[in-house]
C-alpha positions as CSV (number, residue, x, y, z in Angstrom):
1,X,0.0,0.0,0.0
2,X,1.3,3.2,-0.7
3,X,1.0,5.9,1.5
4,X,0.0,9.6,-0.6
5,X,2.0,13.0,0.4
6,X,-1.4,14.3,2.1
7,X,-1.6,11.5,4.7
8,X,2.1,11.6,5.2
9,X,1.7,15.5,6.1
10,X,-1.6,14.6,8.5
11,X,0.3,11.7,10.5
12,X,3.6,14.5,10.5
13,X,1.1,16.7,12.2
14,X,-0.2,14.3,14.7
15,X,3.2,13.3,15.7
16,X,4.2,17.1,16.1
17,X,1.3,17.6,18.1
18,X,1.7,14.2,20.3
19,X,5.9,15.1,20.4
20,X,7.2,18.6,19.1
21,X,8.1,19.1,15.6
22,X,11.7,17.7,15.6
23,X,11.3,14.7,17.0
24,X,7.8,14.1,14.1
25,X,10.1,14.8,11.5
26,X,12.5,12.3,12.4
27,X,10.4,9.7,11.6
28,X,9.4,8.0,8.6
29,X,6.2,7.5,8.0
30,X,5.2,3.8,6.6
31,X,2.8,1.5,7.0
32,X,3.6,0.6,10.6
33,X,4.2,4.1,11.8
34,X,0.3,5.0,10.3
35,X,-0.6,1.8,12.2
36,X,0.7,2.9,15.8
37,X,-0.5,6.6,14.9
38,X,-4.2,5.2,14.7
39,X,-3.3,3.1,18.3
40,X,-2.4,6.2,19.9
41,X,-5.5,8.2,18.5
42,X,-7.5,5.4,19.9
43,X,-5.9,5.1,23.5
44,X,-5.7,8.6,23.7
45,X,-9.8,9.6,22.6
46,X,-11.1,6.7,24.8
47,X,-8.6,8.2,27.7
48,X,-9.7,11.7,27.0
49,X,-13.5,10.5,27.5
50,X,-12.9,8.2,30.4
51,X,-11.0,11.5,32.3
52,X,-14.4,13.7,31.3
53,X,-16.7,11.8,33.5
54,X,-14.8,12.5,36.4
55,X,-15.8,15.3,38.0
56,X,-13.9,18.5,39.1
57,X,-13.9,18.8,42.6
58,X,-15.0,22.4,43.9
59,X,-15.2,21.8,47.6
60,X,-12.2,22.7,50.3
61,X,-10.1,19.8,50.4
62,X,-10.7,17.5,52.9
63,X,-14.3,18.6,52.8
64,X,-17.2,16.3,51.3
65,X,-19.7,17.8,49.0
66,X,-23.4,17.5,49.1
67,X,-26.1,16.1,47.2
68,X,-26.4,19.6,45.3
69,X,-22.8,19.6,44.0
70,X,-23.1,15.6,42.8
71,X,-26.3,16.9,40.9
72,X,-24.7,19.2,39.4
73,X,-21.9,17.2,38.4
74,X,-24.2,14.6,37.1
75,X,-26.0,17.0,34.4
76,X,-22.4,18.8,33.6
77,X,-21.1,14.8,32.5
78,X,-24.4,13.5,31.7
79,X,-25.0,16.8,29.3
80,X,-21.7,16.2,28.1
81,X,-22.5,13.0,26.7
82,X,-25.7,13.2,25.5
83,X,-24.5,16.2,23.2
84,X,-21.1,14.4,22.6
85,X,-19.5,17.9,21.7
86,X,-16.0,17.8,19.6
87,X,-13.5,16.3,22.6
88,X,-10.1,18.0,22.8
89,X,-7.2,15.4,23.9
90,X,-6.8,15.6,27.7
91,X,-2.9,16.5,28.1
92,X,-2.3,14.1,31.0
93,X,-3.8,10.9,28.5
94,X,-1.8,13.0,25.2
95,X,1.5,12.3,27.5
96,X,1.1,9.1,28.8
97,X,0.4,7.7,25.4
98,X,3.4,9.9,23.7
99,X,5.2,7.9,26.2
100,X,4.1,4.2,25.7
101,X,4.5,4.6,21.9
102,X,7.5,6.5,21.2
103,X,10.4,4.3,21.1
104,X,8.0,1.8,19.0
105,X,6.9,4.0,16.5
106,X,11.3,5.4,16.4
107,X,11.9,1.7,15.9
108,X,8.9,0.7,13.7
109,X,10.0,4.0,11.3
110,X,13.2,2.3,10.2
């Protein structure tokens, strides 16, 4: 299969985003690099969603909040996923899978 200069550029750009620019361009991109690229996508949507449900405490710390503030909490997520608005990456799930799939995708692009 032959990878086309447009998807070369996208997975580029999602490497850049996942790494820095340096470190995207130093990778090829083949068939096995496009193949982890779409594995960390993956991991790091379903991550992203899983981290969205839980909610943001507001209370002192130490302090436990009421039925009013798990209410609220409950139509914030449950509002959330009923609409399913465009998700942004969460950056704690964007670097924990940077991390799991560099050095395959720097061995996988040689």
């Amino acid at each position: 299969m032959s990878i086309n200069h447009d998807d070369k550029k996208h997975a580029k750009a999602i490497l850049a985003a996942f790494y820095g620019r340096n470190i995207a361009e130093s990778i090829r991109i083949n068939e096995k690099t496009i193949d982890l690229i779409g594995q960390m996508l993956e991991k790091s949507n379903s991550c992203t969603e899983a981290i969205e449900l839980v909610p943001r405490p507001i209370s002192p710390t130490g302090a436990r909040p009421g039925v009013q503030w798990a209410l609220k909490q409950i139509r914030k997520t449950g509002t959330r996923l009923l609409n399913s608005p465009a998700q942004k990456v969460s950056l704690t799930c964007k670097k924990a899978v940077a991390a799991s799939f560099r050095s395959r995708l720097e061995l996988e692009s040689y």
